[in-house]
N, C-alpha and C positions, 0 to 999 in steps of 0.2 A: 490564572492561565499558566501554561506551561513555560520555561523559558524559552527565549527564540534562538533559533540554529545557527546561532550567528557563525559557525564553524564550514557551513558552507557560500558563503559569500563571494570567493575567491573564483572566477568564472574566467574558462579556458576563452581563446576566439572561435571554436566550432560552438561551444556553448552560447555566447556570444550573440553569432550568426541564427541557431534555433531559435534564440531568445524575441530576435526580429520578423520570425513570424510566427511568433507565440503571442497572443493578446493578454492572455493572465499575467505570464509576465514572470511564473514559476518553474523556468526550463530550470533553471541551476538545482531548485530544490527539489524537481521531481526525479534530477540525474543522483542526488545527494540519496535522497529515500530508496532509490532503485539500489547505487553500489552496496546499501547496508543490508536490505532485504539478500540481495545475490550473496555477501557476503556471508551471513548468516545460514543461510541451506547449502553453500560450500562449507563451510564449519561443520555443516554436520555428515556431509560424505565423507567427509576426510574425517571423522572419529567415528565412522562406519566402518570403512576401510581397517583404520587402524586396530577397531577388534574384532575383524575377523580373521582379518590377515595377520598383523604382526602380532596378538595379543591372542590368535587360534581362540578364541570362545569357546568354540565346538568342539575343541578336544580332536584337530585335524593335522597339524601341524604342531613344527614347536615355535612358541612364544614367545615374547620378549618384555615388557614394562609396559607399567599403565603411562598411559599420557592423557594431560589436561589440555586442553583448546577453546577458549575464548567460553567456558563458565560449561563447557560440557566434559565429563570425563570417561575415558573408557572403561570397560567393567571388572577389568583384571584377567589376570594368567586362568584361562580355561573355565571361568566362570560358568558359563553356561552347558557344561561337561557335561549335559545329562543323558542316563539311557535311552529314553522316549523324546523322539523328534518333537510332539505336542509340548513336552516341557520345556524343551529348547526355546522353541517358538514362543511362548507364553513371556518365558524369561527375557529373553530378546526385547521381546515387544514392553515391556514393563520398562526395559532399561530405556531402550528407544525413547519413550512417552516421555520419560525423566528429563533429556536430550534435550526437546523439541522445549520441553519446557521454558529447560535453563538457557538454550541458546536463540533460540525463535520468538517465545511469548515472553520473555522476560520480563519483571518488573524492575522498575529501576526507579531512584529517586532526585525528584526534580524543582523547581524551584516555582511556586503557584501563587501570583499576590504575594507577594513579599516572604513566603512561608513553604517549608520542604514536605512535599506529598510524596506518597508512593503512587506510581504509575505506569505504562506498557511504555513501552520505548517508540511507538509509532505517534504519541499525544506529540512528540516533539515536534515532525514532522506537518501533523494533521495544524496543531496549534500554529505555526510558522506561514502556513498557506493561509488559515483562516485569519489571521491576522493583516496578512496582506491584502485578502480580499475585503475586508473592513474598509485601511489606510486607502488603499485604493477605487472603494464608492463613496467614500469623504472627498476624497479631489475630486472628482469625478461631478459630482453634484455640484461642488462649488465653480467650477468650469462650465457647466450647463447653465452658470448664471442664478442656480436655487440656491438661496436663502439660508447658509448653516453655517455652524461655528466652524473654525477650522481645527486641528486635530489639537494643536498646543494650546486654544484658549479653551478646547473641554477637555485639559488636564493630561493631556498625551495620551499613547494607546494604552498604557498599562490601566490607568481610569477608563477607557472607553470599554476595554477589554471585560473590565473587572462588574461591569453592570449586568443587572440578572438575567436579563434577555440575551447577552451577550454567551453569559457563562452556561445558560442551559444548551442552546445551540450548539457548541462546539463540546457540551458535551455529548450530546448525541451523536457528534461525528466520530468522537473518540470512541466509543463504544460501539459504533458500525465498521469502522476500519479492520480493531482489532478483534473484532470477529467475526469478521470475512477474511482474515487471517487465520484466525483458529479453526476456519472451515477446512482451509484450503491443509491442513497440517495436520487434520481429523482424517480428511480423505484418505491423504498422503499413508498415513498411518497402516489404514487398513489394505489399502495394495502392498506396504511393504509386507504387510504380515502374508497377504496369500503368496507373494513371489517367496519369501523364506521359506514357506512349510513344502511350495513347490518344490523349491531346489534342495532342500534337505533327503526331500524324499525322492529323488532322483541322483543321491548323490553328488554334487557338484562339489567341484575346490573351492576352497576361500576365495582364491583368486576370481572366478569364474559368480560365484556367490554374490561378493560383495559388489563387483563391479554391476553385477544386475541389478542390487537393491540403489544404488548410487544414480543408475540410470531410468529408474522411478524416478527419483526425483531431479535432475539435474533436465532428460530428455537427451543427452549425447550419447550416439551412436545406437540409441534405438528410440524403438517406439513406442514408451511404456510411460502412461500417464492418463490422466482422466479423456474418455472417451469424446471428441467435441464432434460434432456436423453442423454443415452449412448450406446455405444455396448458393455460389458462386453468381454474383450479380451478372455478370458476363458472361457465362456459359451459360446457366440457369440449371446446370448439374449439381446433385448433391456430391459435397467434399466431406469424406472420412477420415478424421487425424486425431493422433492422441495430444496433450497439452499438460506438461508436466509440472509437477508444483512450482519449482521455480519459475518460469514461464508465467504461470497464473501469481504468484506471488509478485511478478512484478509488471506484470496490468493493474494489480490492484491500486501499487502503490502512485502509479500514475494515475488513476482514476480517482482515486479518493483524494489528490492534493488540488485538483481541479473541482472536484463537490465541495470540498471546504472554503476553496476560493471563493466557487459561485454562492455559496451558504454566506457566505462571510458577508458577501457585498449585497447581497437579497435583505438580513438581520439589518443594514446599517440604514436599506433604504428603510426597512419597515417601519424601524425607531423613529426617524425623524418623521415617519405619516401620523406616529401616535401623536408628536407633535405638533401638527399640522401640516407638515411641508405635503403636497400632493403629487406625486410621483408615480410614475409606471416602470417597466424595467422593460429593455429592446433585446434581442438578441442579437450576439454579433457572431461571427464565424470568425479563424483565422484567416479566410480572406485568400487562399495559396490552392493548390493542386490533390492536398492527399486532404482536403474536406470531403468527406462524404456528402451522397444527396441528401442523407434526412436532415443533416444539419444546415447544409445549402437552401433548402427549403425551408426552414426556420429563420436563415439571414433577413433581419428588420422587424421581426413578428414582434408584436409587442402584447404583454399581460399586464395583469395587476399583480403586485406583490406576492397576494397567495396562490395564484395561478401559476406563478413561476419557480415556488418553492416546490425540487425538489427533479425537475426538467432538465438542469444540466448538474451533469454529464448524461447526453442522452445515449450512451453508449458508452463500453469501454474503451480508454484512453482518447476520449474527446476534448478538443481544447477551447472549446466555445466559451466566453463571459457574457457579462449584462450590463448594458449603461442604460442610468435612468433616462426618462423622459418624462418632463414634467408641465403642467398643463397647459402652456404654452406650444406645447409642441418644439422646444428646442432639445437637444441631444450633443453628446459629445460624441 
């Protein structure tokens, strides 16, 4: 498994407060996954900015020094100097790709079972939740009065974690995260490139340039981002709005640290049915005001193990978990 986050632990009192009506129990780390994601697609407006503006690419203005920012670096004095707009763009875009690479999809290395992997920087995240959702359907069951060892006499999580049931699960989370990430940075991509060849070809300053390809992706002060619609439950009109990568980049990341949760604690009950324990799993809702109907409607539902793999999050940024119920009909 990947190491745990233990760098976000440190929980403000607004966090705190969230935290009480959050049932998973992962406000701190879904706020921890959000700052890095936002952090990261700022990192790369700001050495957008800095070559088109202060570094003139385009051969529009005059220049000044490359600068390096958090593993992305700008292309240099006029790089992109070329006669034909299409080369420009082409080159841009290449450089760009390089960017998202080094500062978005990173690989980075980490610490798995006792031993150093290379990995994407969201396993830490993904691992962190799923972990907890484990820890947390181990008490859970032993609270309900079923029958199972508790976490330190089966050798703590790093043993729990480290079993093949365990380890396949949570890799497939890591490998859905971070590429519902590289979606969302493929898309992005290809609107920068048509807003570039736009404004190249119309003309526009650096200034006026760059701030457009930035509000691609960021969504401030305009409206430029993946196309979304709705039915407003209330009105029952359709809603028209754009949703920009950053935006979408940090739905994800709320979303996926609540799948891993819910994955983590579905994997723990399954294990112990190979073993015999007989369990089902309940649905529970936060319980509070901003629950949706579909989830509200699921409050109590109960399945069996494979029914329920796969159910929550039934909607982006849903905070719904699972507590067993086992044949007795007791629950936590």
């Amino acid at each position: 498994m990947c190491e745990v986050a233990t760098h976000i632990d440190v929980r403000s009192k607004n966090e705190l407060t969230l935290n009480q009506r959050d049932p998973s129990r992962t406000t701190s780390l879904r706020i921890a996954f959000i700052r890095e994601v936002t952090r990261r697609f700022k990192d790369l407006t700001r050495v957008i900015t800095k070559a088109i503006v202060e570094e003139d690419v385009f051969g529009m203005m005059n220049p000044t020094t490359v600068t390096i920012l958090a593993g992305m670096i700008t292309p240099g004095r006029r790089r992109f100097d070329f006669p034909r707009t299409s080369q420009k763009v082409s080159a841009f875009m290449d450089w760009l790709h390089r960017q998202v690479e080094a500062g978005i999809l990173d690989i980075r290395e980490f610490s798995q079972v006792g031993e150093s992997v290379e990995a994407a920087w969201t396993n830490l995240y993904i691992n962190d939740s799923y972990k907890r959702g484990v820890a947390r359907a181990r008490v859970q069951l032993r609270e309900a009065g079923i029958d199972v060892a508790t976490i330190e006499d089966s050798g703590g999580l790093v043993a729990i974690l480290g079993t093949p049931f365990h380890v396949d699960r949570v890799g497939l989370l890591y490998t859905r995260a971070f590429g519902e990430l590289r979606g969302i940075t493929a898309v992005m991509e290809q609107h920068i490139s048509r807003i570039l060849a736009g404004g190249l070809a119309e003309g526009l300053g650096p200034q006026v340039l760059a701030r457009m390809l930035n509000h691609s992706i960021s969504g401030l002060g305009s409206t430029l981002g993946l196309p979304i619609s709705y039915i407003n439950p209330r009105t029952g009109k359709l809603v028209n709005y754009f949703m920009p990568p950053l935006r979408r980049a940090q739905i994800l990341a709320r979303t996926e640290i609540i799948r891993a949760h819910a994955e983590g604690q579905l994997q723990e009950f399954k294990n112990w049915g190979i073993l015999g324990v007989s369990v089902k799993a309940e649905w529970v809702t936060a319980g509070d005001a901003r629950v949706c109907a579909d989830c509200a409607a699921n409050e109590g539902s109960v399945y069996t193990i494979e029914e329920a793999i796969g159910l929550i999050p039934l909607h982006p940024q849903c905070r719904c978990i699972w507590v067993p119920l086992d044949i007795t009909g007791r629950n936590v």
